[in-house]
N, C-alpha and C positions, 0 to 999 in steps of 0.2 A: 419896288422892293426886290431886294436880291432873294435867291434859290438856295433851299437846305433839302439834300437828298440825305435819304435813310437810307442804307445798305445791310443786309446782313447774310452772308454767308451761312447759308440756312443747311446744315449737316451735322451728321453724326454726333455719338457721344465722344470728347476727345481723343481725336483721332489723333494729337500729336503722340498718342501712346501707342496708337496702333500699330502692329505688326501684321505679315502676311499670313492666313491662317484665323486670324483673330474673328469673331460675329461681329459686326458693328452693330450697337445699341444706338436706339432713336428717343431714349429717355428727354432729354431737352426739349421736345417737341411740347409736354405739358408743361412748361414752363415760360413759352412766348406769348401767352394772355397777358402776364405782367408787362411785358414790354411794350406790347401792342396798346391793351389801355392808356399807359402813361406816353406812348406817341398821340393818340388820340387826343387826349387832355391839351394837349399845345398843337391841336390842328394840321401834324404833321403825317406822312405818308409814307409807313416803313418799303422799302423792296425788296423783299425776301427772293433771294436768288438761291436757286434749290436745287440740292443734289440728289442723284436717283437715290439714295437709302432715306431719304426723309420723302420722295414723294411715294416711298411703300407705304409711308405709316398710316393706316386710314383716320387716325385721329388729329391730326395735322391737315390730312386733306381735306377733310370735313372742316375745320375749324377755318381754315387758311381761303376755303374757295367761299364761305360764307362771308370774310372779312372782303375779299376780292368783289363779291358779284356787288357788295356795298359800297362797292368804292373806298373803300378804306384805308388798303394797302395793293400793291402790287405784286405777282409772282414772276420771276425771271428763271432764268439758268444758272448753275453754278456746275459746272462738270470737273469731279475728277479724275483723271486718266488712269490710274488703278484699278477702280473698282466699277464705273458706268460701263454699263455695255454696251455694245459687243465686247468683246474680253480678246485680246491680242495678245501673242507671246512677242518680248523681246529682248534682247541681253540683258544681262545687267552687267556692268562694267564698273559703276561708279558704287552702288549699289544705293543709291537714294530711289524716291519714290519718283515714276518716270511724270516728265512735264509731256501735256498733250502734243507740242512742238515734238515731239522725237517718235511720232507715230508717220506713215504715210498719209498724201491727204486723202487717198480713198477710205483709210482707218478713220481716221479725223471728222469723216463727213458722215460716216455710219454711228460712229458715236452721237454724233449732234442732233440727228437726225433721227436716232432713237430715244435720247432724251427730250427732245422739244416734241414730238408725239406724245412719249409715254405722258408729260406732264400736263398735255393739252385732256387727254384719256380720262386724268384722275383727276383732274381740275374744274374742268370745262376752261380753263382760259388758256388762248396761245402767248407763248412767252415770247416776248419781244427784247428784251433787258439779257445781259450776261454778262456775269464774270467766269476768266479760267482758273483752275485751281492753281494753285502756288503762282498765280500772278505771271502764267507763263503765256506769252504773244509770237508771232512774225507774221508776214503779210500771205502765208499761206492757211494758217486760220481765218483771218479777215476774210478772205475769200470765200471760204466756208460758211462762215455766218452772214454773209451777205446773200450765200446760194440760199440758204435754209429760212430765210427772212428776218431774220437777228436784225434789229434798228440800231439799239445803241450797246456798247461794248465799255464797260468801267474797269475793264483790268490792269490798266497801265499805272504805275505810282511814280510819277515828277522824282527826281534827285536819290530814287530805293533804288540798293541794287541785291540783286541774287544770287552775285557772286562764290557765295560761299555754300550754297543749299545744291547740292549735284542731283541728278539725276540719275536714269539707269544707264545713257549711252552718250550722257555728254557730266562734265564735270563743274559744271557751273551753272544757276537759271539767268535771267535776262536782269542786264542792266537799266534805269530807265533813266541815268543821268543824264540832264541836259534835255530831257523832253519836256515839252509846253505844258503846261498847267490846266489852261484853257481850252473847254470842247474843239474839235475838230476833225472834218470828213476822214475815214478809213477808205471809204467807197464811195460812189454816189448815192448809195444809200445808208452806206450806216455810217455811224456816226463814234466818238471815243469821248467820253465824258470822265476826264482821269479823276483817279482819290483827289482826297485835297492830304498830299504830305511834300515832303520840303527837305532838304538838305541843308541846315540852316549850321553856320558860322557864330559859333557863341560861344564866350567866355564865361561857362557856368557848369557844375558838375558839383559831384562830389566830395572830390580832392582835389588838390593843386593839378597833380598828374593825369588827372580827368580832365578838367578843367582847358588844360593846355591843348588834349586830345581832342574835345572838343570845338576848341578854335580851330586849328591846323588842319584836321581832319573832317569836322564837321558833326553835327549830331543829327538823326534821321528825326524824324518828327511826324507822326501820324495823327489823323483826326478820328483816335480810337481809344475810347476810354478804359479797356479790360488791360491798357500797356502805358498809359500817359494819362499824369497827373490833368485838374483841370487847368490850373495856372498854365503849365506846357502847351495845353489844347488851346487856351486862350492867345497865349503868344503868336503860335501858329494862325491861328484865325487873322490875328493884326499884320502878321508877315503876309500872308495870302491877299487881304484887302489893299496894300500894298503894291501887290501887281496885280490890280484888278480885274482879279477873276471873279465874275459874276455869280458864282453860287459856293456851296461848301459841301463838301461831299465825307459824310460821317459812316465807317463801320466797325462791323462788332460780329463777329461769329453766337450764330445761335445755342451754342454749347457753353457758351463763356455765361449766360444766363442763368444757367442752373448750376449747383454745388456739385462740384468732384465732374464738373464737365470740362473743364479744360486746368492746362498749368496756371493760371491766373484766378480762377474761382474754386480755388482747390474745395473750401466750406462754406457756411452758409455768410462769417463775417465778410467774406472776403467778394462775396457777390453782391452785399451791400454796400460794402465799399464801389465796385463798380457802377452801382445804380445808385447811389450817390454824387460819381460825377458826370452822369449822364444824367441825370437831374438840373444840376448845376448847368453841364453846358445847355441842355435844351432851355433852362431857361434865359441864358446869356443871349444865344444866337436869337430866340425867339423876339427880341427888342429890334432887330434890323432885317430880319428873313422870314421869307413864307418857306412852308412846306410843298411839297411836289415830287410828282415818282417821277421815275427815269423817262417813262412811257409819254409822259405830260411835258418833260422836259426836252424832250427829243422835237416834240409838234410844234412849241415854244419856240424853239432854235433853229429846226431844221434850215429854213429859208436864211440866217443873216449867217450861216457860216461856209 
């Protein structure tokens, strides 16, 4: 049976609204029992990869390390470079939120190294799983999380680029065109277990002049149902199986869960619309895929890649 990883971007209350100055609220964090159940229910194993303002909230740790010590779910890493400490000054040039790429690697290492403590602290589990925020990589991170004991690394997205999201001292994030789909060594120990998204060539939209944009240029396609219908998410799936990549890698920010937590769950209808098609696809995938965390998939793999 092929592999279905659960990802969720386990932070704040929508931070796409944040500003500098702002409190970050951890409201969302009583609202992942709904999702956590309904993984359960189809045998599946979410990986909540966690940023320092959700492993403050003692109701989430509490919740989160009881799910863990059950084997139920898994906890990772989710670091963003704004606000995880240690806390760095640096230009702002472009004036976006800075990608951890534009820190030094001694900065780089002290952040990581006080998140993956703090979270062992509050948790009792060391995290082994990571993603970066805003999807930001180069192989001077990789080094970092290999010093730190980081296994496996999900931040890279096949065919997405970041082209137009800047930073504080550069004006662009990371492209991932033309990278492999399929697990593969960063290090001799860890390992890159990319999204499952695509760059797909299609004649479909919702105008002629969409439509046309879409061929020529291409439409992004994510395995994330708070931005993609499930018809989309399904087609993707058959594209992917396609170039036989062994498992599928689905996520979802834990803020997209609750009403008025992100731009896509602005209210309560519109959160059931999303857990409508996360309904849907779990039970699609569920016909050809087992569940498995990152941690189990990394022990699985390690040796044929």
């Amino acid at each position: 049976m092929k592999r279905f990883i659960i990802t969720v971007d386990t932070e704040g209350d929508n931070l796409w609204a944040w500003k500098p100055g702002d409190i970050i609220s951890t409201n969302n964090s009583r609202f992942i029992d709904r999702f956590q159940t309904l993984c359960e229910s189809f045998g599946f194993i979410p990986v909540y990869l966690c940023s320092y303002e959700m492993i403050m909230d003692d109701h989430f740790c509490s919740y989160i390390s009881q799910k863990a010590n059950n084997q139920l779910c898994e906890i990772g890493m989710h670091l963003h470079a704004w606000n995880s400490p240690p806390l760095f000054e640096i230009n702002n040039i472009y004036g976006g939120q800075p990608y951890i790429t534009e820190f030094t690697r001694e900065q780089m290492f002290e952040k990581h190294i006080w998140l993956k403590e703090f979270i062992t602290r509050r948790t009792g589990v060391i995290p082994v799983s990571y993603r970066s925020g805003r999807w930001a990589t180069n192989s001077v991170l990789f080094s970092v999380l290999d010093e730190i004991g980081i296994k496996v690394d999900c931040s890279i997205t096949p065919g997405i680029t970041m082209e137009k999201c800047p930073g504080m001292t550069v004006n662009s994030g990371n492209s991932y065109v033309g990278f492999p789909s399929k697990p593969y060594k960063l290090t001799e120990k860890l390992i890159e277990v990319p999204m499952t998204t695509k760059l797909i060539h299609r004649f479909s939209g919702t105008s002629l002049k969409n439509k046309i944009g879409n061929m020529i240029k291409g439409k992004q396609f994510w395995l994330r149902p708070a931005v993609h219908e499930f018809e989309d998410m399904t087609f993707l799936i058959r594209q992917i199986e396609t170039d036989q990549t062994p498992y599928l890698e689905f996520m979802i920010h834990s803020s997209e869960l609750m009403p008025g937590g992100s731009p896509y769950g602005k209210d309560q209808d519109s959160v059931e619309r999303i857990y409508d098609r996360i309904t849907q696809l779990f039970r699609y995938v569920s016909r050809d895929y087992v569940g498995i965390s990152l941690q189990d998939y990394y022990s699985e793999i390690i040796g044929t890649i």
